[in-house]
PASEBA-1860 file (N, C-alpha, C; in nm, 3 decimals):
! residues 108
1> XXXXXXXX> 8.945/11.501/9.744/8.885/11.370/9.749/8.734/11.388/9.733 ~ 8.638/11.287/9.647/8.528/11.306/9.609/8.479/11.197/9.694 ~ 8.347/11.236/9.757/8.279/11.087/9.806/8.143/11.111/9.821 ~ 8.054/11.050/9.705/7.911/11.019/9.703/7.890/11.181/9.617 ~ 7.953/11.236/9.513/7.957/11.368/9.416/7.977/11.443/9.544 ~ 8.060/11.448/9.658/8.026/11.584/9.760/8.194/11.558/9.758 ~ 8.246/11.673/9.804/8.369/11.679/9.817/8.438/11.680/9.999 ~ 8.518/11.595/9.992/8.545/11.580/10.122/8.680/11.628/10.152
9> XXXXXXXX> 8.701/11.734/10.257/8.791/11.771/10.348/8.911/11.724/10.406 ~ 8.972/11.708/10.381/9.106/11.630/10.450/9.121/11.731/10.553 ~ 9.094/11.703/10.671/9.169/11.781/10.802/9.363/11.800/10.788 ~ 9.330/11.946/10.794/9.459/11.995/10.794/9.577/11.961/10.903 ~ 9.683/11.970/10.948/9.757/11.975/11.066/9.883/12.026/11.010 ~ 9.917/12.087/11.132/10.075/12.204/11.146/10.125/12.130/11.042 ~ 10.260/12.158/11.015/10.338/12.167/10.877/10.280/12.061/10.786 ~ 10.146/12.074/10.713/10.124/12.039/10.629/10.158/12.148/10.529
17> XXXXXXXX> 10.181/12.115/10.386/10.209/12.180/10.319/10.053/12.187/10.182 ~ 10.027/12.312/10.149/9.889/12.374/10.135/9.878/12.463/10.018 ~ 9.777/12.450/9.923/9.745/12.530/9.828/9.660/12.672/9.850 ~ 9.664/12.756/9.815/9.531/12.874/9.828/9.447/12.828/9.690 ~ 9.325/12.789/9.712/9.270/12.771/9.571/9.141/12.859/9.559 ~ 9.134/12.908/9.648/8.998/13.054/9.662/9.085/13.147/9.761 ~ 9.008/13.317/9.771/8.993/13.354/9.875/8.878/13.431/9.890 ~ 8.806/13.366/9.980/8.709/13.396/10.051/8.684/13.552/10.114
25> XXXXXXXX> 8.792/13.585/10.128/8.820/13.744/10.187/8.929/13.820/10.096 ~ 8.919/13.868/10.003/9.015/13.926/9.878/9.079/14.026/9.999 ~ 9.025/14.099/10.104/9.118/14.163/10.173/9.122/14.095/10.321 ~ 9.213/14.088/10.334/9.281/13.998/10.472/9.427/14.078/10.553 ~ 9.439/14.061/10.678/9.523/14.096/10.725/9.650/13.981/10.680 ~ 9.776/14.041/10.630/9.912/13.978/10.633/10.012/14.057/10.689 ~ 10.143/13.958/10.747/10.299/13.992/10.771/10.348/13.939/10.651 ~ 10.496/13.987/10.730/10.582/13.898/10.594/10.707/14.014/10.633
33> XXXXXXXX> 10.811/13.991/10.533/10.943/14.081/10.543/10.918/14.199/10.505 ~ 10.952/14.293/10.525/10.942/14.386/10.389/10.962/14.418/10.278 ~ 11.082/14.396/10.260/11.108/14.321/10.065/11.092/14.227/10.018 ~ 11.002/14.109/10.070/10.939/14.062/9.972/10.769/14.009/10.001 ~ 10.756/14.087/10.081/10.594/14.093/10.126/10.524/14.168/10.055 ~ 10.379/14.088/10.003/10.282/14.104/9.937/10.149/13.982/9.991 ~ 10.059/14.035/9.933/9.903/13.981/9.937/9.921/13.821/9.920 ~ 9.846/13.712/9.999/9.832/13.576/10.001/9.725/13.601/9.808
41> XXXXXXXX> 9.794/13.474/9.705/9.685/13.472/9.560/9.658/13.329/9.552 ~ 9.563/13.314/9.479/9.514/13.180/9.447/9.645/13.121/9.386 ~ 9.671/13.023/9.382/9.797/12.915/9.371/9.937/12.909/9.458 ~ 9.932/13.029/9.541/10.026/13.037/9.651/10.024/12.897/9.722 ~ 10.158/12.870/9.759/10.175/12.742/9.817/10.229/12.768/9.952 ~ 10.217/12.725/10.070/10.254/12.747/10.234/10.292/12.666/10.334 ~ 10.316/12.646/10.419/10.291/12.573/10.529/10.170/12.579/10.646 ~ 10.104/12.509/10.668/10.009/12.502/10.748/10.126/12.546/10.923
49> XXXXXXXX> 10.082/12.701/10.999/10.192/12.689/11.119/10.086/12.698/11.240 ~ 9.993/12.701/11.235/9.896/12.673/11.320/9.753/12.620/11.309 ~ 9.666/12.592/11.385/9.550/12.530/11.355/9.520/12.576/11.462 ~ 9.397/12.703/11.463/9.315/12.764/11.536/9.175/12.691/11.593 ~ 9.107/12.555/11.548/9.002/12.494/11.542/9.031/12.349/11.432 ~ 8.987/12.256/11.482/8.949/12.141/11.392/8.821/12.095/11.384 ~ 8.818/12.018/11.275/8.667/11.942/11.274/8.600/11.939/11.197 ~ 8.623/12.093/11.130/8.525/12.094/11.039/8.593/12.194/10.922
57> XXXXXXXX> 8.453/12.246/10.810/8.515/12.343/10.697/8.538/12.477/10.720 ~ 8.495/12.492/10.884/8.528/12.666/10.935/8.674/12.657/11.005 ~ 8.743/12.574/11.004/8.868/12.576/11.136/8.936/12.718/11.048 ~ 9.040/12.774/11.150/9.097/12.866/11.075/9.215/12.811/11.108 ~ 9.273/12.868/11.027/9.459/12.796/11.003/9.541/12.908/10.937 ~ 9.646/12.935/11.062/9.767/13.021/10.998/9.862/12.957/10.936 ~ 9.875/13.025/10.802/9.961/12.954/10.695/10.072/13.039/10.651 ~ 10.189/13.000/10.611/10.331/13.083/10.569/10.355/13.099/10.440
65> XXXXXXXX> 10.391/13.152/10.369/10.468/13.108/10.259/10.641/13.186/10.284 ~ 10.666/13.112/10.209/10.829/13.182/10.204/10.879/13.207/10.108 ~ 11.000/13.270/10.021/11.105/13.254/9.907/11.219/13.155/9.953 ~ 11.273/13.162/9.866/11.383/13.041/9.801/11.471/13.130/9.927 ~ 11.544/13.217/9.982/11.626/13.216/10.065/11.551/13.202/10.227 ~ 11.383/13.160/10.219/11.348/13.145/10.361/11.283/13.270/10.398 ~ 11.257/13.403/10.336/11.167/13.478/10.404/11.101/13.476/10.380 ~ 10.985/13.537/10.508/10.839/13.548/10.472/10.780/13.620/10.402
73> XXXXXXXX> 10.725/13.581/10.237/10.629/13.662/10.191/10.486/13.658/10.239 ~ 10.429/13.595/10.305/10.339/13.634/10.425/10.281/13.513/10.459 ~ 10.246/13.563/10.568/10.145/13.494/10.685/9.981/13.550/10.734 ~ 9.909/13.450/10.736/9.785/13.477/10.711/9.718/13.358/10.782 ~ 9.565/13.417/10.768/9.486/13.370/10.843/9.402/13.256/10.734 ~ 9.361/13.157/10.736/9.223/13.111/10.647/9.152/13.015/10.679 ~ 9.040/13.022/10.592/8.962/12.929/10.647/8.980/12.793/10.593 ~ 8.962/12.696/10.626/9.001/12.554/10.547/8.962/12.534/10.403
81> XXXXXXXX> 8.863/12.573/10.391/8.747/12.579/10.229/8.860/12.661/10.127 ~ 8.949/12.709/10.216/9.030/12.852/10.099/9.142/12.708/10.070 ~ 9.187/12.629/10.150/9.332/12.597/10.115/9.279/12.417/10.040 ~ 9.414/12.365/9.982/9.380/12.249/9.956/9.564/12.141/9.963 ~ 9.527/12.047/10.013/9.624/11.991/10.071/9.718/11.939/9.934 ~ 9.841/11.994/10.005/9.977/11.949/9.875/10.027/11.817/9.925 ~ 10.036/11.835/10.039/10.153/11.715/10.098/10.144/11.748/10.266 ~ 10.078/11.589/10.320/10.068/11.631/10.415/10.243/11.599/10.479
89> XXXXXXXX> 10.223/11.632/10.640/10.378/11.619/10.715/10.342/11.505/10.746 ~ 10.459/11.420/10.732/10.492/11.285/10.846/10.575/11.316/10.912 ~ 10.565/11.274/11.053/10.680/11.253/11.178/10.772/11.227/11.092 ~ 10.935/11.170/11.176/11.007/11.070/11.158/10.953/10.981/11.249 ~ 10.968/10.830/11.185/10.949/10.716/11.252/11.086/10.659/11.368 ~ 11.023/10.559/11.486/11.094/10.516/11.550/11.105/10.374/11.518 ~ 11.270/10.349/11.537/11.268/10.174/11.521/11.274/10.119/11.612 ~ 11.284/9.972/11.581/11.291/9.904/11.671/11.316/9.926/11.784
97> XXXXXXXX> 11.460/9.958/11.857/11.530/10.002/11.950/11.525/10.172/12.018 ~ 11.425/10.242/11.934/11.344/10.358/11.983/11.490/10.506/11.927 ~ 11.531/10.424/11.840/11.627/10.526/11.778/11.523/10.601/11.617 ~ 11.553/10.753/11.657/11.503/10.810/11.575/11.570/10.858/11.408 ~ 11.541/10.845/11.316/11.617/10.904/11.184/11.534/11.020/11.112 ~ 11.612/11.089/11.056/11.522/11.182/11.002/11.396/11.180/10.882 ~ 11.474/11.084/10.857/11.409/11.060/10.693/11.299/10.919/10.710 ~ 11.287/10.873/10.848/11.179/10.787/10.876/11.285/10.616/10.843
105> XXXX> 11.369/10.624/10.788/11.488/10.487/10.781/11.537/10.475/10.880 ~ 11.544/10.312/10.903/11.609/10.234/10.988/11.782/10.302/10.970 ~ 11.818/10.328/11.137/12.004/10.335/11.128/12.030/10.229/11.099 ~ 12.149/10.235/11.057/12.225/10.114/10.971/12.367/10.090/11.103
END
């Protein structure tokens, strides 16, 4: 998001889902599985699984990525300036009667 030519921050939160579009630290500590763990790269896509600080462009935020059967090709540390927001998470919503659905729709 652009506002007044300066670029503005969307505050991150837990399972948001997240781009790497820099890295700020080419060497960084990662986990991950062992067969299919490797280095966090620019266009890697993740989940936001923690938020170490908010507020600003220093918060740090542990982020996941996974493969198609669910393991971790790694987990890592970054700073907000490194990632850029794909899709943030919504709750599910409550209705009327305080019944919950997954998909945020009224039960029928």
């Amino acid at each position: 998001m652009t506002l007044g030519g300066r670029e503005c921050m969307t505050e991150l939160r837990e399972l948001d889902i997240v781009r790497v579009v820099r890295l700020l630290h080419e060497e960084r500590t990662f986990v991950g599985t062992d067969s299919v763990m490797r280095a966090p790269g620019v266009g890697d896509v993740g989940t936001v699984v923690h938020v170490y600080a908010t507020g600003d462009d220093r918060a740090q935020l542990e982020v996941e990525m996974v493969d198609g059967p669910g393991m971790t090709v790694w987990l890592a540390t970054f700073e907000r300036s490194e990632l850029q927001l794909v899709q943030a998470f919504s709750e599910p919503r409550d209705d009327a009667e305080g019944k919950s659905t997954q998909d945020g729709s009224k039960p029928r």
